[in-house]
C-alpha positions as a Markdown table, in Angstrom:
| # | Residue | x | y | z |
|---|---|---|---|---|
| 1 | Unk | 150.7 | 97.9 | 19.2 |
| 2 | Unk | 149.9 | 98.6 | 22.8 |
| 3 | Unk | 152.1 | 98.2 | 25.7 |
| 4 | Unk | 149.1 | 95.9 | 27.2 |
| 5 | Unk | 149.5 | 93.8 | 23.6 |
| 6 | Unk | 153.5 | 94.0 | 23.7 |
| 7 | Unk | 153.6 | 92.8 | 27.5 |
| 8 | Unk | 151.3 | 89.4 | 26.6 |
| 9 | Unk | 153.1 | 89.1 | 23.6 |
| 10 | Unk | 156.4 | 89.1 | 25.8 |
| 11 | Unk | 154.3 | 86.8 | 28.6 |
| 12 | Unk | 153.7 | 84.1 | 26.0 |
| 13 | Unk | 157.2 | 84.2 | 24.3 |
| 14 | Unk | 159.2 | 83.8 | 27.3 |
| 15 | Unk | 157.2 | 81.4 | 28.8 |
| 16 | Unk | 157.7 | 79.0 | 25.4 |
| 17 | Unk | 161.5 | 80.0 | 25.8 |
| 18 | Unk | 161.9 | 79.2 | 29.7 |
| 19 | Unk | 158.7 | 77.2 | 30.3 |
| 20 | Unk | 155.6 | 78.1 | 32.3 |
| 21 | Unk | 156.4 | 77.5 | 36.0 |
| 22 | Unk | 160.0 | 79.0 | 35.6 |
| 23 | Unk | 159.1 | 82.1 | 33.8 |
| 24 | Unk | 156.4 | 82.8 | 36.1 |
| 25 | Unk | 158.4 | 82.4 | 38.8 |
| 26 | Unk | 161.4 | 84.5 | 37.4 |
| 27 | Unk | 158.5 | 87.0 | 36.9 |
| 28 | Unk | 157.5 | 87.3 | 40.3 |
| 29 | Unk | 160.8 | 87.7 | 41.5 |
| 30 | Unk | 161.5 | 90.5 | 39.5 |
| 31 | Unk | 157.7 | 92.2 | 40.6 |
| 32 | Unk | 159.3 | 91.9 | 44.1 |
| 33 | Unk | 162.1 | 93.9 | 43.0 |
| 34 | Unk | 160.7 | 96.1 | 41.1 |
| 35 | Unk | 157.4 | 95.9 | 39.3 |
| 36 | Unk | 158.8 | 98.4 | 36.6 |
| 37 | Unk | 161.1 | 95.8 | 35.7 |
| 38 | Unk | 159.4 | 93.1 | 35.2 |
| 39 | Unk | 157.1 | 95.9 | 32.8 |
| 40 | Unk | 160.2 | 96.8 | 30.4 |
| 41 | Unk | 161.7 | 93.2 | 30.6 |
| 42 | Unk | 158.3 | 91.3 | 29.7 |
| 43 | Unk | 156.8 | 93.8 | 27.5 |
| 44 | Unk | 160.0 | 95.5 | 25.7 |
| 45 | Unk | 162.6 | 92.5 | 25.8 |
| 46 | Unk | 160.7 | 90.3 | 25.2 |
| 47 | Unk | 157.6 | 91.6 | 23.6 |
| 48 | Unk | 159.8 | 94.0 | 21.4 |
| 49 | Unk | 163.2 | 93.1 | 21.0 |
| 50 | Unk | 162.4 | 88.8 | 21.0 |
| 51 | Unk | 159.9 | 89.3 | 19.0 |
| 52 | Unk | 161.5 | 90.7 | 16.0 |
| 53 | Unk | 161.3 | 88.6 | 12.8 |
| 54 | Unk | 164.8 | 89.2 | 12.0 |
| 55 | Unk | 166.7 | 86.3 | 13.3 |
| 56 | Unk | 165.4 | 83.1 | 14.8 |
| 57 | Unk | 165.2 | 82.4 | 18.7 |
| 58 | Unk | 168.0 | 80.3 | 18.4 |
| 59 | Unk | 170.7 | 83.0 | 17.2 |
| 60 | Unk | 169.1 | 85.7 | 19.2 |
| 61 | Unk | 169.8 | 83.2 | 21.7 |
| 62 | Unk | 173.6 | 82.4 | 21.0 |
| 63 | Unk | 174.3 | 86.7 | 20.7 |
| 64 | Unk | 172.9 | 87.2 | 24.0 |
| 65 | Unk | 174.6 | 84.5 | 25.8 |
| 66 | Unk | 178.1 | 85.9 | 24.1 |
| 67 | Unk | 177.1 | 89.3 | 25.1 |
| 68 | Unk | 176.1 | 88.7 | 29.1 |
| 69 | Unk | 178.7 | 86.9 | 29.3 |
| 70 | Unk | 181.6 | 89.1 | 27.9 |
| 71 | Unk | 179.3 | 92.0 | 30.4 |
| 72 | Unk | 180.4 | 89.4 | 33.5 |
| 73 | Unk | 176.3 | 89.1 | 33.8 |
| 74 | Unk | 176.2 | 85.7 | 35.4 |
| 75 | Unk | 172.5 | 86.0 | 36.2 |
| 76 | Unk | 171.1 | 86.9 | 33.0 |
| 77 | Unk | 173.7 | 84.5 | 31.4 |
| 78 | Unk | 172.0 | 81.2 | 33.6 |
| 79 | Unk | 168.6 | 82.5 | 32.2 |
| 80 | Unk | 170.3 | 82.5 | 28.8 |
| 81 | Unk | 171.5 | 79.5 | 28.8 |
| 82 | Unk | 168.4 | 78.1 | 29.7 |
| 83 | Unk | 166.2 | 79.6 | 27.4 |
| 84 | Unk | 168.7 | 78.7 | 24.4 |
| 85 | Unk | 168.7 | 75.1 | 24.8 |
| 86 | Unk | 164.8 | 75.7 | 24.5 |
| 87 | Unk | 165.5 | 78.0 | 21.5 |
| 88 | Unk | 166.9 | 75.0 | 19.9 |
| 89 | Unk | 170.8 | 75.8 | 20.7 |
| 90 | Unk | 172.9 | 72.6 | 21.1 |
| 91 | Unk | 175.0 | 72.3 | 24.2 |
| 92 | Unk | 178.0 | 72.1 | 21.4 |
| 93 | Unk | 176.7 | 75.7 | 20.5 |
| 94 | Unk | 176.6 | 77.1 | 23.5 |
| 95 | Unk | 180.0 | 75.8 | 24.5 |
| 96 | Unk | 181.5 | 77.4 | 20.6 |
| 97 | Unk | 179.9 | 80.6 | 21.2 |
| 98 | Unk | 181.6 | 80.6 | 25.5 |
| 99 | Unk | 184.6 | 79.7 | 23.7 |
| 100 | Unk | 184.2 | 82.2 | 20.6 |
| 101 | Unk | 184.5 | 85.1 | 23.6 |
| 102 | Unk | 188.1 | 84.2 | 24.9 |
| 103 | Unk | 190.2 | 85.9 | 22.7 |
| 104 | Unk | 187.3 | 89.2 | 22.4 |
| 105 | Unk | 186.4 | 89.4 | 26.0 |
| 106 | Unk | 189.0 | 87.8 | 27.8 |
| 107 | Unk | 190.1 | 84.1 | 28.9 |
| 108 | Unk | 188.4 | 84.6 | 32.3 |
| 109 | Unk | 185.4 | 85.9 | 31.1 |
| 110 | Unk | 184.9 | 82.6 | 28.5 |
| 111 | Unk | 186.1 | 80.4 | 31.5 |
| 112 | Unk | 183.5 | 81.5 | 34.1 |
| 113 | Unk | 180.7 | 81.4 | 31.6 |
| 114 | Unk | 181.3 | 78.0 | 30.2 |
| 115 | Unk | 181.6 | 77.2 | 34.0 |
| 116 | Unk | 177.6 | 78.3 | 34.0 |
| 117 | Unk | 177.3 | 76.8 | 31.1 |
| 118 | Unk | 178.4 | 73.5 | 32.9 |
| 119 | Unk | 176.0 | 74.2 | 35.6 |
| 120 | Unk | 173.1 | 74.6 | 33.7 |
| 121 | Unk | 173.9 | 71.1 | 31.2 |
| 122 | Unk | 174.3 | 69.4 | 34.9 |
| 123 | Unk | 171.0 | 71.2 | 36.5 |
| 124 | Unk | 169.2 | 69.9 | 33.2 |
| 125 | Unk | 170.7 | 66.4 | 33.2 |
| 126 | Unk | 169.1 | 66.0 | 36.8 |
């Protein structure tokens, strides 16, 4: 597959995981940054890697929130969250998997991100 093919193929997934307007306006903000990054993240993260067959969105979804948050990556955990609950992760879920991380990655580190976990169930509730 080309990297042209891999980087629609990463276009289209994350905008069904995040929605249109939000994951073309994550996008952009990473062109600002960098251009290169928004290449690798929308053509091998998510063209590649999220496009693997073998698990579904959802548990993809529930391993990466466990791992950004145990790496104290509170951006990429927000996204995370977000995209899970469109993954079809339940808030319940989200919450076992935060809590899952307490004794493996430390209290604080399960405390903040069910903190952003809470943030993102009040941003969607609104």
């Amino acid at each position: 597959m080309s990297v042209d093919e891999n980087k629609q193929r990463g276009i289209e997934l994350f905008a069904k995981m995040l929605g249109d307007e939000s994951s073309a306006a994550t996008r952009e903000s990473w062109e600002k940054i960098a251009p290169d990054l928004e290449n690798y993240i929308t053509g091998f993260v998510f063209g590649d890697v999220w496009s693997r067959p073998g698990l579904d969105l959802r548990t993809k979804s529930l391993v990466t929130i466990a791992t950004v948050a145990a790496t104290g990556r509170t951006l990429a955990l927000e996204l995370n969250i977000r995209m899970a609950l469109r993954n079809g992760a339940t808030r319940e879920e989200i919450v076992e998997t935060l809590l899952q991380l307490a004794p493996y990655a430390g209290f604080p580190a399960a405390w903040e991100a069910l903190a952003m976990a809470r943030k993102v169930f009040d941003d969607t509730d609104s």
